[in-house]
N, C-alpha and C positions, 0 to 999 in steps of 0.2 A: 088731482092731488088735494087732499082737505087742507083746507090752511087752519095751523095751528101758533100761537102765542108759544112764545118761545121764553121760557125765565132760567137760566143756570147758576146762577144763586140768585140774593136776596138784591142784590143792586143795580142786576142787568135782563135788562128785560126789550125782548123784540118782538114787534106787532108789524102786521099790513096795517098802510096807510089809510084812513078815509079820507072822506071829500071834507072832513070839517078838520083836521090835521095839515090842510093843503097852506092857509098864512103862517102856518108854527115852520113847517117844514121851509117854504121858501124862504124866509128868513133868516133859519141854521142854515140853509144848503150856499144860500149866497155868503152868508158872513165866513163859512167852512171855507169858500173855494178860493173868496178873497185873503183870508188867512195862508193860504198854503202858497200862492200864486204874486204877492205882493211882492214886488223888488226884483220880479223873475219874468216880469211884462213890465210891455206899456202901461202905467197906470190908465191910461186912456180908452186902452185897447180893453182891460181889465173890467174896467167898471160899465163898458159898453157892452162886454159878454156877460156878465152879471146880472143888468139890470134887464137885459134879454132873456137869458136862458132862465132865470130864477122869477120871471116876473108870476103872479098867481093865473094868469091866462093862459102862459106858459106850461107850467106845470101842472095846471088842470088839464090841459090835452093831452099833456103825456101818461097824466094819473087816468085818463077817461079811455084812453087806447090801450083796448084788453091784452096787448101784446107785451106792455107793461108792468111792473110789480113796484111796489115802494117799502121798505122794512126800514121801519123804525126803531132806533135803539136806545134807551132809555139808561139812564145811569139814577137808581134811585125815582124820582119824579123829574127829573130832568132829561129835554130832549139832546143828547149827546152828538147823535150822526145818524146816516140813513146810509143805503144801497138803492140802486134802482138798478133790476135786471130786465133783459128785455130778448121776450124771442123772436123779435123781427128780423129777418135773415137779412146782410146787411149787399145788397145790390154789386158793389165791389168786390166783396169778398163771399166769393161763390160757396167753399167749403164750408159758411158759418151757418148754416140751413141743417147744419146737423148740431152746431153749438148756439148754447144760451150764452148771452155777452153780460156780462157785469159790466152796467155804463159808468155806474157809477160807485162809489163807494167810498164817505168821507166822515171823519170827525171833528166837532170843533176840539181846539189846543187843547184846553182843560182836561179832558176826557181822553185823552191819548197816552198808550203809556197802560190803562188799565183794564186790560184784555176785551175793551170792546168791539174793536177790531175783529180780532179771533171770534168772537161769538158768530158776529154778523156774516161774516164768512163763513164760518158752519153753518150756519142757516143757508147761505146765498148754495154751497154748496151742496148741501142737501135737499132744497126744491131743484136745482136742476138735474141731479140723480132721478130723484121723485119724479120728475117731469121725461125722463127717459133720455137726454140727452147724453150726447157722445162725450162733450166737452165745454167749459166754461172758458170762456175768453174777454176780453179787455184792450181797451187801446190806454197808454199812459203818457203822461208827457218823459221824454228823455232823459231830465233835466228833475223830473220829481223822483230825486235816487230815495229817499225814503218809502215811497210806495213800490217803484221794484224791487226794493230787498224786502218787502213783506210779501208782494206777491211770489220772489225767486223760496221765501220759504215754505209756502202754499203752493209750491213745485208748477210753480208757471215757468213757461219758456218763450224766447222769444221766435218767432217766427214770418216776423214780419216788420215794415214800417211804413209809414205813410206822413204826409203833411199834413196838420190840424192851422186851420187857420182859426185865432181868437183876434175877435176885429178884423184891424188889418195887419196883423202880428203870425206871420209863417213861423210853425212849430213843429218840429220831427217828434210823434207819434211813435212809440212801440206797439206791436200788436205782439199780444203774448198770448199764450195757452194753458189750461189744464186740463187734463184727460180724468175723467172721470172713471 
């Protein structure tokens, strides 16, 4: 699939990630996650999954593993939120070898609210059409009812669940779907 620069008007604008986007992004992506996640963990638990999963060492191997994608969504000049999808078939779950998983998909506070969401999800949706998959899929936390009422309106279902441990913080996982 040729990747294409995505603009649907004049203030939202989505790109693949490069390697010199890689300090902008970790730094939205951790301050996003800590935003949504604050008062709903251990802060301890929190800032130990953060400083891990968003560190640039981090996320250069996930950006450098071609199984990967990063889209960047821009509000104006400004980095708003990203997606990172990924076609790694996930070992557990057998059926996903035919879906592409949305790992990710966040925005900071400011930027919520003004369909940047929607965008980047047409996008995420449309490389995995493009890409031939059967379905796009996602694990969410329980507890982040704001993210599955956008995903229940992007016609995801639930069809599973599983434990996500952050730190040492057990957290019940949805595993949702959408059928392409």
């Amino acid at each position: 699939m040729r990747e294409e620069n995505t603009t649907t008007d004049q203030s939202i604008y989505i790109r693949k990630a490069s390697a010199e986007d890689i300090p902008s992004l970790c730094t939205m992506a951790g301050k996003a996650f800590q935003t949504a996640y604050t008062g709903k963990m251990p802060e301890e638990d929190l800032l130990a999954y953060v400083t891990k999963a968003f560190s640039q060492e981090q996320v250069l191997a996930e950006w450098q593993d071609a199984g990967n994608t990063f889209l960047l969504a821009f509000y104006g000049q400004e980095l708003a939120g990203y997606a990172k999808i990924n076609t790694n078939p996930r070992p557990e779950r057998q059926e996903t070898a035919q879906y592409i998983e949305l790992e990710r998909l966040y925005l900071l506070t400011p930027f919520q609210g003004r369909q940047i969401g929607t965008v980047l999800m047409e996008h995420c949706v449309r490389r995995a059409t493009g890409l031939g998959y059967a379905a796009l899929w996602l694990n969410v936390w329980e507890q982040n009812t704001a993210a599955i009422k956008f995903y229940q309106r992007w016609h995801f279902e639930l069809i599973d669940w599983t434990i996500m441990m952050r730190g040492n913080d057990p957290q019940k996982g949805l595993w949702m779907r959408k059928w392409l």
